[in-house]
Residue, then its C-alpha position, 0 to 999 in steps of 0.5 A: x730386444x723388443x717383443x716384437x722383434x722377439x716374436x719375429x725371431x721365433x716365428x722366422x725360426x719356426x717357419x725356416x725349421x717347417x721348410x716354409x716361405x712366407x708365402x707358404x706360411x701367409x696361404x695356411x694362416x689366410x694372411x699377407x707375405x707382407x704381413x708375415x714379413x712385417x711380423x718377422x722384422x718387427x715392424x708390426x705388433x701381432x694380435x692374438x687371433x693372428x698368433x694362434x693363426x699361425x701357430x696352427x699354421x706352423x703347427x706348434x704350440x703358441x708358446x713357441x712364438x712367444x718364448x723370451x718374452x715378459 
């Protein structure tokens, strides 16, 4: 799996485990639901001020989002 779609997973798995939508989680991290989308598909490559965006968003470590990736 590629890292992108590695970090799409773990971040769609977070955001369903927090009870949130896209919308939802795109208003806390000051994003785009396209963006959060894009992001949960793997069609978009994620940089690091948006990682720790949406790690204090969904109030989680940022390890969470990128664990299985190497």
């Amino acid at each position: 799996m590629s890292h992108r779609k590695t970090f799409g997973a773990n971040l769609r798995a977070s955001r369903v485990a927090k009870g949130l939508t896209q919308e939802q989680l795109a208003r806390k991290c000051k994003v785009t639901s396209d963006y959060i989308s894009m992001l949960e598909h793997g069609r978009a490559n994620v940089g690091l001020d948006n990682i720790v965006k949406i790690a204090k968003g969904l109030r989680i470590p940022i390890a969470e989002l990128i664990k299985g990736i190497e």
